[in-house]
Structures are given as structure tokens and as C-alpha cells.
C-alpha positions in Angstrom: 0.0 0.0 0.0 2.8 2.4 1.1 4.4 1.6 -2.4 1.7 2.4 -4.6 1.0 5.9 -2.4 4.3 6.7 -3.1 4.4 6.0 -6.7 1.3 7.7 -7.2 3.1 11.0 -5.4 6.0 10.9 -7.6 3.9 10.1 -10.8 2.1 13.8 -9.5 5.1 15.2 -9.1 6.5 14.4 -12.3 3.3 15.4 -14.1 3.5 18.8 -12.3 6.7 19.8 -13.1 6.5 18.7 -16.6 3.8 20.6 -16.9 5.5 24.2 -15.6 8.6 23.5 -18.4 5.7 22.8 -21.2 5.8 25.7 -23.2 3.0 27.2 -24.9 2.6 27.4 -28.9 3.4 31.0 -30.0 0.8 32.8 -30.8 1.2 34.2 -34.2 -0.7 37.1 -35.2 0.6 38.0 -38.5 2.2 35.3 -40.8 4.6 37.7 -42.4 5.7 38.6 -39.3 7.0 35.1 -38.2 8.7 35.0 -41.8 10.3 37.8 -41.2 11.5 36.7 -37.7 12.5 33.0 -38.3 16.4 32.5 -39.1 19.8 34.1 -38.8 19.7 38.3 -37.9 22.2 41.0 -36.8 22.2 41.7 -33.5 23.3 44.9 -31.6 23.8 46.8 -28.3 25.2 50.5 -28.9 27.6 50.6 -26.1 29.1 47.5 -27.6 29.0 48.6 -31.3 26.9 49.4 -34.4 29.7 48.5 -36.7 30.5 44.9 -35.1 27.4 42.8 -35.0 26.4 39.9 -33.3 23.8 37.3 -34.3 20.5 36.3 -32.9 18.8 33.1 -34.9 14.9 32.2 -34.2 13.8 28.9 -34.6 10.8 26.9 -34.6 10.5 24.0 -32.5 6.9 22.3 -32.7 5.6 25.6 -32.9 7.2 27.6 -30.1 9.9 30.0 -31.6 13.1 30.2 -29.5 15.5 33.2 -29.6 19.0 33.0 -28.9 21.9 35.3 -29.5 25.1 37.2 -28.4 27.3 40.0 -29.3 30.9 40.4 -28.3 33.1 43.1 -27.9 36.2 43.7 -29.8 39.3 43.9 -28.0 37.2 43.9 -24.3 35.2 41.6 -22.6 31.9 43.2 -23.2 29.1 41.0 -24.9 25.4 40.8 -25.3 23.0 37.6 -24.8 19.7 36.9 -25.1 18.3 33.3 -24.8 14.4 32.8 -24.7 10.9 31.9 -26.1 9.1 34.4 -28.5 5.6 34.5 -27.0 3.6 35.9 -29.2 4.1 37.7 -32.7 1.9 40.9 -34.1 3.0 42.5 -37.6 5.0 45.1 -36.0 5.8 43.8 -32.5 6.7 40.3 -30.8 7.0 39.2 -27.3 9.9 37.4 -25.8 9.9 35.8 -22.4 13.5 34.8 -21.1 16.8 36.6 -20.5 18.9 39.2 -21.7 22.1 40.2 -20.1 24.5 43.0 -20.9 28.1 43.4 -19.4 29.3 46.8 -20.4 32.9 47.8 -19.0 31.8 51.7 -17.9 28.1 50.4 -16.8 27.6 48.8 -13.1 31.0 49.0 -12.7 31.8 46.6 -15.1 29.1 43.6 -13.7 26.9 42.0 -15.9 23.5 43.2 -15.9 21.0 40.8 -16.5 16.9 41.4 -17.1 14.4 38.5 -17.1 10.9 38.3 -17.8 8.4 39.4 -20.4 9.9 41.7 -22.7 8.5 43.6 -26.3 10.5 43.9 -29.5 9.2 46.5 -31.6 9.4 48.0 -35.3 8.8 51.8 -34.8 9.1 54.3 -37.6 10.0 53.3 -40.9 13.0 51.3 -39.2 14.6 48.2 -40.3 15.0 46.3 -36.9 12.8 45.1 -33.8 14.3 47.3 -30.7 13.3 45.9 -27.2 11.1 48.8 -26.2 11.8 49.1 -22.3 15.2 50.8 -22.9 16.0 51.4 -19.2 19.4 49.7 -18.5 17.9 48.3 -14.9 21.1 48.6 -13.3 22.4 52.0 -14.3 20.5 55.1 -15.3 21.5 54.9 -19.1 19.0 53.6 -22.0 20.2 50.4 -23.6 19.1 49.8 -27.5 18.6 45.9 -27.7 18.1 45.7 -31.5 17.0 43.0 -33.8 17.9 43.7 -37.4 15.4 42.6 -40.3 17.5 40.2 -42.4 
């Protein structure tokens, strides 16, 4: 009897935290949009540089689009990552759920700077790259552009 309790609490505890991993489909909005985003882009912070990209790829993986990237720094040790899932896609926005993390040698003395969560991508004007749109570097008072570049 004891055994069969217990397997049946494990088997519930498996379930359940199977369950909080299981990511949801991304909800797409706009078709071109998700064309546009899949594969290979240029990928940019400005304290880093605009002349030295790094690259951020989306995939598809049984309908959830994952994002992953990194930029590094010439001659320092400065870089740029971002590693998540694309939650939902609209023509001119997308949201991302995961984490991005800066290290910038003049910003938080030098530390790495890290923001997590839910987080919107956006096409504004007539420009040619998603930019993350909460610019505030959260651990210095200095805007960070987190951009995207259309392929």
C-alpha cells in the first residue's frame, strides 16, 4: 500500500513539473511577421558597437519559436546575450519571455546586468529592426538599444 501511495506521489510530481517547463505554442498574429523573424539576424547593443554585430537566430520548435543570440566586444570583454521563447508575434511587434544580459565595461562597474521576464521587440518608424522597447538599462541610469535587425 505504502508503495503504490508513493508512486502515485511521484507520478504527481513528475506530471507537475513537466507541466511548468511545457511551453506554450506561439501565438502568431501575423504570418509575415513570423517570416520575417525566423532565421539568422544581426544583433546589436550601442555601447558595444553598431559597426560589429552579433547574431541572434529564431527557430521553430513544434511551434514555439526560440530566440538566442550574443554580441561580443572587440578587444574587451563586453558581450550581449539573449536566450528565450518568442511569445507571441503581431505585424510590427513580438514578445519574448526569457533573459537578456548585458556586461558593459563603464556600466555597473563593469558587472553583468541581467533582465528577465516578459519583454516587447518592436518596429517603430519606418526602421529596419525590432528594438526591445523598455530601454532602461535596470542597473544604471543609461538607456540600452537591444536591437533586432530585419535580415
Amino acid at each position: 500500500m505504502l508503495k503504490k501511495l508513493f508512486g502515485a506521489i511521484l507520478l504527481i510530481s513528475v506530471c507537475q513539473i513537466v507541466s511548468v517547463f511545457a511551453q506554450e505554442k506561439t501565438i502568431v498574429n501575423s504570418a509575415s511577421a513570423k517570416k520575417m523573424l525566423l532565421g539568422k539576424h544581426r544583433f546589436a547593443l550601442q555601447w558595444i558597437s553598431w559597426d560589429y554585430f552579433g547574431t541572434a537566430t529564431v527557430i521553430d520548435k513544434k511551434g514555439v519559436l526560440y530566440l538566442k543570440g550574443e554580441q561580443k566586444a572587440r578587444g574587451s570583454d563586453d558581450y550581449l546575450t539573449i536566450d528565450g521563447v518568442i511569445v507571441s508575434i503581431d505585424e510590427k511587434e513580438f514578445k519574448f519571455n526569457g533573459k537578456i544580459v548585458t556586461k558593459v565595461s563603464h556600466l555597473n562597474n563593469g558587472e553583468s546586468c541581467p533582465r528577465e521576464g516578459e519583454m516587447t521587440f518592436a518596429i517603430t518608424k519606418n526602421r529596419r529592426y525590432w528594438r526591445l522597447q523598455d530601454m532602461r538599462n535596470p542597473c544604471n541610469s543609461v538607456l540600452d538599444y537591444v536591437d533586432i535587425f530585419f535580415r
